[in-house]
C-alpha positions as CSV (number, residue, x, y, z in Angstrom):
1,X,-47.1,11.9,129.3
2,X,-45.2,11.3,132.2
3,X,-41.9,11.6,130.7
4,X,-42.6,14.7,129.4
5,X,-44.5,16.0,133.0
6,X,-41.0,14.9,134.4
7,X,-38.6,16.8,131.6
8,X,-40.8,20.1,132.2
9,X,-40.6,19.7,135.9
10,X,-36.9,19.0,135.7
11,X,-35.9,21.8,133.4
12,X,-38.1,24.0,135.6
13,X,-36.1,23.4,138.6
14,X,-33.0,23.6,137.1
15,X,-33.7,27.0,135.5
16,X,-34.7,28.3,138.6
17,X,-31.4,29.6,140.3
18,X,-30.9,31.5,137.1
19,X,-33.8,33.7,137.2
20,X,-32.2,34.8,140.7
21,X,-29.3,35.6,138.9
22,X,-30.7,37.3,135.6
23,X,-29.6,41.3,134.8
24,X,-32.2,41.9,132.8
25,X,-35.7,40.9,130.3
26,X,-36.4,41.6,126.8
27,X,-38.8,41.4,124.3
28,X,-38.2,41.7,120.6
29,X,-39.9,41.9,117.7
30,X,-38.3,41.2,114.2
31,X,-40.4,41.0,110.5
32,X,-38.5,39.6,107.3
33,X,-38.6,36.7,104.7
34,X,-39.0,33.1,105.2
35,X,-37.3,30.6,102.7
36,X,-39.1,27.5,102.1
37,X,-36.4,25.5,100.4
38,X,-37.9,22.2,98.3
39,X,-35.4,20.4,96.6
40,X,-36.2,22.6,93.0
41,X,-37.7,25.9,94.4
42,X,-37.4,28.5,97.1
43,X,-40.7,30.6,98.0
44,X,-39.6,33.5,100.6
45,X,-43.3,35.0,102.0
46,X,-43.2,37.5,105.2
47,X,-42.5,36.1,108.4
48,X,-42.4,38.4,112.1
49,X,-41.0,36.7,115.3
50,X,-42.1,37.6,118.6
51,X,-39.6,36.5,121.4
52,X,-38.9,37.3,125.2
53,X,-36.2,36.6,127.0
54,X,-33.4,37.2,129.9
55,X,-30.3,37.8,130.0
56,X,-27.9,35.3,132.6
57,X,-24.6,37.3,131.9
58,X,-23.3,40.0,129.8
59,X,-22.5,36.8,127.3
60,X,-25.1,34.6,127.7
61,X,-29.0,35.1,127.0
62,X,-32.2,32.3,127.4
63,X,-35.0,33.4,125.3
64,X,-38.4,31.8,124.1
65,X,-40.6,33.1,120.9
66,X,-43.4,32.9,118.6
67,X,-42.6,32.9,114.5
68,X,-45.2,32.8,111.6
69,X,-43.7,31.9,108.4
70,X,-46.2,32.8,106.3
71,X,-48.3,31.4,103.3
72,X,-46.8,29.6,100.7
73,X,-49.3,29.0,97.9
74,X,-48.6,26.7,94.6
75,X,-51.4,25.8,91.9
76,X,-51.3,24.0,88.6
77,X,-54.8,24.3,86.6
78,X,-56.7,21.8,88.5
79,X,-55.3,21.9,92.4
80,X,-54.1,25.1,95.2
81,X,-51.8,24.0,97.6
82,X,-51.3,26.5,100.5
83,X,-48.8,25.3,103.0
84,X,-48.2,27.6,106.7
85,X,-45.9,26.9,109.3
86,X,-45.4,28.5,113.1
87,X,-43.1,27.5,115.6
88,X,-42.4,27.9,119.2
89,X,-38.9,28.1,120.2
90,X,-37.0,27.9,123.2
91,X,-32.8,28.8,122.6
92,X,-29.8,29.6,124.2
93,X,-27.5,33.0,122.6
94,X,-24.4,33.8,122.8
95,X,-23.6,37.6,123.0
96,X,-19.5,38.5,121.5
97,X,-19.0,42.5,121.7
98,X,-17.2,44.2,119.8
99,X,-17.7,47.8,120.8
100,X,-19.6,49.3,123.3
101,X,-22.5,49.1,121.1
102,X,-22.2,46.7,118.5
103,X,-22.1,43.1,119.2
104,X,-22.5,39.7,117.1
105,X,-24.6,36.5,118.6
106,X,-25.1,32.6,118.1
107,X,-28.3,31.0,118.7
108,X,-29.4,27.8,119.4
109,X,-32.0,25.9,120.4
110,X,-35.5,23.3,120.0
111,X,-38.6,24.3,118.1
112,X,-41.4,22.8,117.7
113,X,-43.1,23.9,114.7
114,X,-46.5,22.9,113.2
115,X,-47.4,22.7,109.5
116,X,-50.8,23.1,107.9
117,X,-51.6,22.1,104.3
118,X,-54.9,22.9,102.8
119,X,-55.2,21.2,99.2
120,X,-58.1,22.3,97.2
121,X,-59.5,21.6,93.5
122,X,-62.9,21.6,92.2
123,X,-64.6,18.6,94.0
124,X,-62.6,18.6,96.7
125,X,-61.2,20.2,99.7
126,X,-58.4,18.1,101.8
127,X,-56.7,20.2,105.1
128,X,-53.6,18.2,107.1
129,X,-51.4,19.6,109.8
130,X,-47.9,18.2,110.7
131,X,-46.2,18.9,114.0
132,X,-42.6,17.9,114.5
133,X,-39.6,19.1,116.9
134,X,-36.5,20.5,115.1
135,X,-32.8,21.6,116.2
136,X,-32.8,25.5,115.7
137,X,-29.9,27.2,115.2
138,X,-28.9,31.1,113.8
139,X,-26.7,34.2,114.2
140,X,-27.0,38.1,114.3
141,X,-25.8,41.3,114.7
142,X,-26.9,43.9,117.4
143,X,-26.9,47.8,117.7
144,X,-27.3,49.3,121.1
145,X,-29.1,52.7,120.2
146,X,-30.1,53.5,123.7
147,X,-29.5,51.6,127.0
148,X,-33.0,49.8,126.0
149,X,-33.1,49.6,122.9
150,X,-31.3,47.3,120.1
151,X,-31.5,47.0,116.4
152,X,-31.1,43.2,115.4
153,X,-30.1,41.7,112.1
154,X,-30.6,37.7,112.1
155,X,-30.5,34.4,110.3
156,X,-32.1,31.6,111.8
157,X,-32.6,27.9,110.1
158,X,-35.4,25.5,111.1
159,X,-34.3,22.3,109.2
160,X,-37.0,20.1,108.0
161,X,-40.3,21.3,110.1
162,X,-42.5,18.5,108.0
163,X,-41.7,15.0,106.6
164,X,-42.6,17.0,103.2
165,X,-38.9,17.9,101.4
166,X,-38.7,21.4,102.3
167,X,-36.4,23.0,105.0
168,X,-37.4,26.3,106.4
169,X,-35.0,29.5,107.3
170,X,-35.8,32.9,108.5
171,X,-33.7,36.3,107.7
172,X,-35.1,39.5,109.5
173,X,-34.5,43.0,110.7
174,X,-35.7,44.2,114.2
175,X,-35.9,46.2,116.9
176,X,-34.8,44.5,121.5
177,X,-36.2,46.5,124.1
178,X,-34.8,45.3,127.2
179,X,-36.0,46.1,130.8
């Protein structure tokens, strides 16, 4: 506990002469598929981030968000397996223009994503939930409409969010207002 009182502290006061030096905030809002890859099978339900963020430069951005993965549900004749995951994400981007209003990024970053499992069959009902940090990284593509608004096209992978075999990615369209 206090190692982690200590890394929160630390990265707070480090961060802080940024925020002094920050252009502008955003908040985005992006809906797609998930892919939960297992070894055999990919399942893609709908996903939506939510995400905030500041830029420190015209090249480099912070940003924190929310994603739901959605529901992934498997049955055979005697069992339902429904398997969710969220994440919270904290990541660093990398803005390259290439015109005025078109412009490619980089992300990367730590989630820390949570996993629930609810197995069910006649006689019985059995409900576990996994958290575990990842490595996050991803890249997109950006249209400036207006000075405050962006359309974003994205990839981002998760890696393995649970000991279970399955990595987890995220493609999605959506929309940056900045202000």
């Amino acid at each position: 506990m206090q190692k982690s009182a200590l890394a929160i502290l630390l990265t707070t006061t480090l961060s802080l002469p940024l925020v002094g030096h920050a252009q502008e905030s955003y908040v985005k809002l992006q809906v797609g598929k998930s892919d939960y890859r297992d070894v055999g099978e990919s399942i893609r339900p709908a996903a939506f981030l939510l995400g905030v963020g500041m830029s420190l430069s015209k090249t480099w951005d912070v940003e924190a968000g929310y994603v739901r993965f959605g529901m992934v549900k498997t049955s055979d004749p005697t069992t339902t397996i429904r398997t969710q995951t969220q994440s919270l994400y904290v990541a660093g981007v990398g803005n390259f223009p290439i015109t005025s209003s078109f412009s490619a990024y980089g992300k990367a970053g730590i989630s820390l994503n949570r996993t629930t499992f609810d197995e069910s069959s006649a006689s019985v009902s059995i409900t576990d939930s996994k958290v575990k940090p990842t490595i996050l990284f991803g890249a997109g593509l950006s249209y400036q409409f207006t000075k405050e608004l962006a359309g974003l096209v994205e990839y981002s992978h998760y890696g393995r969010v649970s000991d279970d075999s399955f990595n987890l990615s995220l493609a999605t369209l959506g929309l940056r207002y900045s202000y």
